[in-house]
C-alpha positions in Angstrom: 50.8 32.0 48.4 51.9 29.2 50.7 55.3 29.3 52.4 58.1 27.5 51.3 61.4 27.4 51.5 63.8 28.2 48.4 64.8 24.4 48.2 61.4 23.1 48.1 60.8 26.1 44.9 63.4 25.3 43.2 62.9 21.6 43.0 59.1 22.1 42.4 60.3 24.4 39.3 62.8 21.3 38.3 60.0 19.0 38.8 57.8 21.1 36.6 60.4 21.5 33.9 60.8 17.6 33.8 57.6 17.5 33.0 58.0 19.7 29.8 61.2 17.7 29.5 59.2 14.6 28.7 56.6 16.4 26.8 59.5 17.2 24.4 60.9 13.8 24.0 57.5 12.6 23.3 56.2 15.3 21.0 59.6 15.1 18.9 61.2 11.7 18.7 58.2 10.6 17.1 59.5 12.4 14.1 62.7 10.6 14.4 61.6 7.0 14.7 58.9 7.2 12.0 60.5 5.0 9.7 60.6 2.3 12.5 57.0 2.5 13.6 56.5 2.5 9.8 58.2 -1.0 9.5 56.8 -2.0 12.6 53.1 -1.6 12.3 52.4 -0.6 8.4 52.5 -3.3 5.9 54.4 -2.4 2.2 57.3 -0.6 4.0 60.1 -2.6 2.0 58.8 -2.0 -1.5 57.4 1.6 -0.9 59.0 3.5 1.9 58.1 7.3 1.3 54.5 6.4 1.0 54.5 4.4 4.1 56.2 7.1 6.0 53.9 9.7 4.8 51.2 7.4 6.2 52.8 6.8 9.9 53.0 10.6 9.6 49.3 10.6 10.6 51.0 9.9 14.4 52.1 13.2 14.6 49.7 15.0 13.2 47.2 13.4 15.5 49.8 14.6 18.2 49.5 18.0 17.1 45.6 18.0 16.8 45.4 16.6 20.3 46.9 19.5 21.4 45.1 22.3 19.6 41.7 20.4 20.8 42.6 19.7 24.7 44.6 23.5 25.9 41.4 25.3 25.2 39.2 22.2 26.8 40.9 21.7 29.7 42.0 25.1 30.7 37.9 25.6 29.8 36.6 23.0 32.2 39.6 23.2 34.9 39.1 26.8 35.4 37.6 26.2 39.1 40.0 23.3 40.1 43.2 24.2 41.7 46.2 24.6 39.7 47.9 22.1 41.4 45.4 19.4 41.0 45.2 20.2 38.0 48.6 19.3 37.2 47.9 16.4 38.6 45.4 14.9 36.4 47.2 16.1 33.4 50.3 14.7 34.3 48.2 11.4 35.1 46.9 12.1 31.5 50.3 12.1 29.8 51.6 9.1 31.5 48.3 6.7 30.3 48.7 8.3 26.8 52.7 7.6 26.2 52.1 4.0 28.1 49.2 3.0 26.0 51.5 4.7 22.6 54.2 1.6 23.5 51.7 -1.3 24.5 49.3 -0.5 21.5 49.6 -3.7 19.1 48.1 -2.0 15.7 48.9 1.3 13.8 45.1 2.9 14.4 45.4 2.0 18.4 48.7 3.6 18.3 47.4 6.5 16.5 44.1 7.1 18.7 46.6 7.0 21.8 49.1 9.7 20.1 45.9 11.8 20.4 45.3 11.0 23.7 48.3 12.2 24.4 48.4 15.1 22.7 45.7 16.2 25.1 47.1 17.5 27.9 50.2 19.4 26.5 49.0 22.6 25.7 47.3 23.1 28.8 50.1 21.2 31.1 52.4 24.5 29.5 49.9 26.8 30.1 49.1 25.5 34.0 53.0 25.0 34.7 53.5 28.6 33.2 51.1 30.2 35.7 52.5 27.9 38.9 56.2 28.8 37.8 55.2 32.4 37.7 53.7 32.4 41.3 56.4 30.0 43.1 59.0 33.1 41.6 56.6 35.7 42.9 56.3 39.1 41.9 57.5 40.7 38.6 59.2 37.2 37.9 56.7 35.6 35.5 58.7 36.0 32.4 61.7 34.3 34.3 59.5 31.9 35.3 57.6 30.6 32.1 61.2 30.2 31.0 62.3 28.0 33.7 58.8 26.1 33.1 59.7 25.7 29.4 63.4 25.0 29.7 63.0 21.4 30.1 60.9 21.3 26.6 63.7 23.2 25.2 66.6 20.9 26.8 64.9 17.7 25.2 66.0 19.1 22.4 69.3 19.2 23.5 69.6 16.2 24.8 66.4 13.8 25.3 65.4 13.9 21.5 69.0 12.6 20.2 69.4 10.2 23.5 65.5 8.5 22.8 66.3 8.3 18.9 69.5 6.9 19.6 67.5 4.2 22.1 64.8 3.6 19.8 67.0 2.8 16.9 68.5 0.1 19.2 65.9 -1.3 20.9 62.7 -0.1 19.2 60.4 2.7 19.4 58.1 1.1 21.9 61.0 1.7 24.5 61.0 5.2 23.8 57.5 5.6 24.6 57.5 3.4 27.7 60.6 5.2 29.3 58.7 8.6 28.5 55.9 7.5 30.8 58.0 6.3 33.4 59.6 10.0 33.4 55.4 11.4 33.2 55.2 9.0 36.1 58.2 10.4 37.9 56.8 14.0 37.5 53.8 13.2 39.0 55.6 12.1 41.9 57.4 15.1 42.7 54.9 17.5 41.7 52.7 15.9 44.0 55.0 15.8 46.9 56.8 19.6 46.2 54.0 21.9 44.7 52.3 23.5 46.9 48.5 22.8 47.4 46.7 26.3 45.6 43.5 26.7 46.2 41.0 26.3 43.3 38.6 29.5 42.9 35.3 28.7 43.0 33.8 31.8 41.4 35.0 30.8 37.8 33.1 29.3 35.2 33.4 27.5 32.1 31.8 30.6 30.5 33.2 33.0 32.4 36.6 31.4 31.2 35.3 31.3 27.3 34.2 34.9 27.9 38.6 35.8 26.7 37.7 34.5 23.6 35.4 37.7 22.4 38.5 39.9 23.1 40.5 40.5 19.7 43.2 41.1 21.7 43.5 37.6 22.1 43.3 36.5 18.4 45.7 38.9 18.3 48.0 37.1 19.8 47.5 33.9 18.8 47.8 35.1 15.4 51.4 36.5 16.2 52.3 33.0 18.0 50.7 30.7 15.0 52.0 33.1 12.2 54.9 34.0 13.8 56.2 31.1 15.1 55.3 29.2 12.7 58.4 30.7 10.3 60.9 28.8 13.0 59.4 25.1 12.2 59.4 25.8 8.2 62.9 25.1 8.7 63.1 22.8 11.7 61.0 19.9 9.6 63.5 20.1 7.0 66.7 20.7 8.7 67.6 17.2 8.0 67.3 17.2 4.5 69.6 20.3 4.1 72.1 18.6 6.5 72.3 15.6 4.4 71.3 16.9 1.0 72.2 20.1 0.2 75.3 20.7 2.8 76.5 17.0 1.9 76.9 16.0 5.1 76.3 12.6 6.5 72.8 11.5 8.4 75.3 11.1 11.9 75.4 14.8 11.8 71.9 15.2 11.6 71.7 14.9 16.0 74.5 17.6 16.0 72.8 20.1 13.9 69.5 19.2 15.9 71.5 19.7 19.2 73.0 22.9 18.1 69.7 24.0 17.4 68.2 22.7 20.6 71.2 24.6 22.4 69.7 27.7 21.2 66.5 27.1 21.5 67.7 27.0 25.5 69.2 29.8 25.6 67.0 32.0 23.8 64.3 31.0 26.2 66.1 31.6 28.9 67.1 35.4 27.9 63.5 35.6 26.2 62.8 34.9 30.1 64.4 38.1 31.6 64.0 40.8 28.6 60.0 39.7 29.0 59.8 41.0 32.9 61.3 44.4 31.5 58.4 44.3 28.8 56.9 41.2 27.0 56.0 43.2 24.2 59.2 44.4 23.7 60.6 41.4 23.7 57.9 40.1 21.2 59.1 42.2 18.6 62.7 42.2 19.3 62.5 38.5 19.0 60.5 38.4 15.9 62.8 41.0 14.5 65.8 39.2 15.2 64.3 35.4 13.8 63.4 37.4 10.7 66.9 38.3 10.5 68.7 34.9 11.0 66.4 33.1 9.1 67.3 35.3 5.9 70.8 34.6 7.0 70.2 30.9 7.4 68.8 30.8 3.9 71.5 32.7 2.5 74.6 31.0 4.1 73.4 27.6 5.8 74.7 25.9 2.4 78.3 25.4 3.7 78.6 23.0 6.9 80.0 26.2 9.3 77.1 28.2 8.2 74.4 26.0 8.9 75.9 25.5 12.0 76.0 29.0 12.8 73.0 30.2 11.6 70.5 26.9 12.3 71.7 27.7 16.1 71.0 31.8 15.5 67.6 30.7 14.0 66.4 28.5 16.8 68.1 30.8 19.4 66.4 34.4 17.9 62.9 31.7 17.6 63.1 30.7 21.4 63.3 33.8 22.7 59.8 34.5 21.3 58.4 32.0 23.6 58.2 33.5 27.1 56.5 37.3 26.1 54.5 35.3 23.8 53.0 33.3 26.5 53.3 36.4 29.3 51.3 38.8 26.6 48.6 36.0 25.9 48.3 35.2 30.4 48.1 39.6 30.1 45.7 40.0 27.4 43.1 37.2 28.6 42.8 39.2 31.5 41.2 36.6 34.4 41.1 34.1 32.0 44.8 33.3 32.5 44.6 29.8 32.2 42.8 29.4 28.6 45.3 32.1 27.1 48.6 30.5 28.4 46.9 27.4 27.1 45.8 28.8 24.1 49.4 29.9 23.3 50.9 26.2 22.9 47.9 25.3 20.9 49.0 28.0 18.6 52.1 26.8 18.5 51.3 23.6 17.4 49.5 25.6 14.4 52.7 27.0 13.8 54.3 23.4 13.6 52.2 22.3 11.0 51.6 25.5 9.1 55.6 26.1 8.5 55.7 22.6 7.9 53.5 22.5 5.5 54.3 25.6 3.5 58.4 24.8 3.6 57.1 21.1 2.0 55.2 23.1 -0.9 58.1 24.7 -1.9 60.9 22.2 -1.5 58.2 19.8 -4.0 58.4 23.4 -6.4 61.6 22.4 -7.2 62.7 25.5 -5.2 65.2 23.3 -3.3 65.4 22.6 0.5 67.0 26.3 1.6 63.7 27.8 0.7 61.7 27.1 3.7 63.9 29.6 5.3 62.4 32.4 2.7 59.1 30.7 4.0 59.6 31.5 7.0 61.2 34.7 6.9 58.0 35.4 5.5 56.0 34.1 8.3 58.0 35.7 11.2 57.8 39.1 8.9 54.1 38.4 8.8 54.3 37.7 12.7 55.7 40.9 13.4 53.2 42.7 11.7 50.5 41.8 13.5 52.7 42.1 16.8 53.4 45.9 15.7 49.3 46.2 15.6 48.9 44.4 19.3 51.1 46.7 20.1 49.2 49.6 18.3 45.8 48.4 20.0 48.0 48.5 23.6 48.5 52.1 23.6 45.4 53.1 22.0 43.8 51.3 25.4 46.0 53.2 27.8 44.5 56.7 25.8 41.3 55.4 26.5 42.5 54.3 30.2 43.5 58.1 31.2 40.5 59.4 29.4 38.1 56.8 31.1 39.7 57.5 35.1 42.4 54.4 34.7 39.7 51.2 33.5 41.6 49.5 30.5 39.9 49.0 27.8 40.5 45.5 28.0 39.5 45.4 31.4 35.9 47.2 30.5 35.4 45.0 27.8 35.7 41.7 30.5 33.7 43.7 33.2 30.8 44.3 30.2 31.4 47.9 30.7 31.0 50.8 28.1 33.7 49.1 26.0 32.4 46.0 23.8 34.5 42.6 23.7 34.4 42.4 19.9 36.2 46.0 19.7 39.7 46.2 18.2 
């Protein structure tokens, strides 16, 4: 590892965590201005709102699919190319996408961009995760995945509300362009902070696919798209239960959502230290706990100081999920590092639009808009389950490691030793 001084590592690991920072403005305040880039671009908004929302909804979706398309692609066909350069063209990447997203002049040209940008998210997480992990060094990786993924979690807190607030006054199309002036900004620092890693010319884009015959990874991914995916059957609706069924007005719907980012931050950052003592420990634990305060969000979010309480406890218990999720996925891939960190925030983005889906079945039963939290105490429980097996399948392989002279079975399996990569 190059030498630097702990100034320069701590304001490359700010200037990576801006990056997420952005990412998180631009992923989520889409939601927010929807109705404006409905008006805006969609004709019929003023006699049929709902429908024309639905439609501009296509914006995030396309968001999401960009990023369950380019983490495995680009952590596929960047697996020679240093990490840093890498970070590079991806933050590049993000800044054409979000500039394009403001400048476009017609719904489908917006949409195609939202794609675009979509792109390089999963895979900027995934690179930023491993760089964050090496400038902390040693036995620091769950620490630093946290730090990596606390600016995403602070845009919550803060950049989602601020950029809804800004594109309500002056129009979505700011929003967008301010984002890539922060992408732009990133780059800047990145470029003159990170240190210059070496790329490893002995990988190979099928070398790098070669993680993907390990169940041990769809495992995993499972667990994070399952799992996780409990957290945003509440999230997409939180504003409906704010305004609906508490009977609170919409200007407390960017409290509830800041409470809730608030957690979010400092669930990842504990997530962050309980994963160097054991990422699969912490796995559990945290799906254990979200199971827990999403019952009790369900149960008592119906009053304004219960969901307070609990929409903070649900995002909080949620959050800390996020580091041993991605620290067991890095593990698990075993050299593949790069497509399973990567792999992890396209699973997430699964999770987005599987919780948000199911939560929108059952609110359109009639069952009223508390019950996506049964939804997704349902997921997380589900989540768990398959995290107790991953667990299960870990110390079956440490059986077989003693009785094999110390080779993991997951480690025979990538070497194409006596254990096969399709074996559970």
């Amino acid at each position: 590892m190059p030498e630097i001084t702990r100034l320069r590592r701590n304001l490359a690991l700010f200037a990576l965590a801006l990056g997420g920072f952005a990412i998180g403005i631009t992923e989520f305040a889409t939601m927010g201005l929807l109705p404006d880039i409905a008006r805006d671009l969609l004709p019929g908004y003023e006699q049929n709102p709902p429908q024309v929302i639905a439609h501009a909804g296509v914006l995030i979706t396309g968001y999401a699919l960009g990023v369950v398309v380019g983490a495995p692609a680009f952590a596929v066909f960047g697996a020679r190319m240093s990490q840093t350069t890498l970070t590079y063209w991806l933050l590049a990447l993000l800044t054409l996408g979000t500039l394009a997203s403001a400048l476009m002049p017609t719904f489908g040209s917006v949409a195609v961009f939202r794609f675009v940008a979509g792109l390089p998210h999963g895979a900027y997480f995934g690179v930023v995760s491993l760089l964050a992990g090496r400038l902390m060094g040693p036995g620091s990786q769950g620490r630093g995945i946290a730090l990596a993924m606390s600016g995403l979690t602070l845009a919550n807190v803060i950049g989602v509300p601020l950029s809804t607030m800004v594109g309500q006054q002056l129009g979505w199309r700011w929003v967008y362009g301010l984002v890539a002036l922060l992408f732009a900004a990133t780059l800047l620092l990145v470029f003159v902070l990170l240190p210059r890693y070496p790329g490893d010319p002995t990988r190979s884009p099928l070398r790098e696919l070669s993680a993907l015959r390990n169940p041990r990874v769809w495992i995993m991914v499972g667990v994070s798209s399952i799992g996780f995916g409990g957290f945003f059957a509440v999230y997409s609706y939180i504003a409906e239960v704010t305004t609906r069924e508490v009977g609170l007005g919409v200007a407390a719907v960017p409290w509830v959502l800041a409470a809730m980012g608030l957690g979010m931050t400092i669930g990842n950052l504990v997530g962050g230290v309980l994963t160097d003592r054991s990422s699969g420990g912490a796995a559990a634990l945290g799906l254990a706990l979200s199971l827990g305060a999403l019952v009790l969000y369900t149960v008592f979010a119906h009053t304004p100081v219960g969901l307070f309480v609990f929409a903070f406890l649900a995002s909080g218990t949620s959050a800390l999920l996020m580091p041993s999720l991605q620290s067991r996925l890095i593990r698990v891939s075993n050299e593949a590092r790069l497509l399973g960190a990567a792999l992890n925030h396209a699973a997430f983005n699964i999770a987005n639009s599987l919780g948000a889906w199911l939560g929108g079945v059952v609110i359109a039963a009639g069952f009223g808009y508390l019950a996506p939290g049964w939804v997704g105490a349902i997921l997380t429980g589900a989540g768990l389950a398959l995290m107790l097996v991953s667990l299960a399948v870990e110390r079956r392989d440490k059986r077989r490691s003693i009785d094999t002279g110390g080779i993991p079975a997951a480690g025979r399996s990538a070497r194409g030793g006596s254990g096969s990569a399709g074996e559970v």
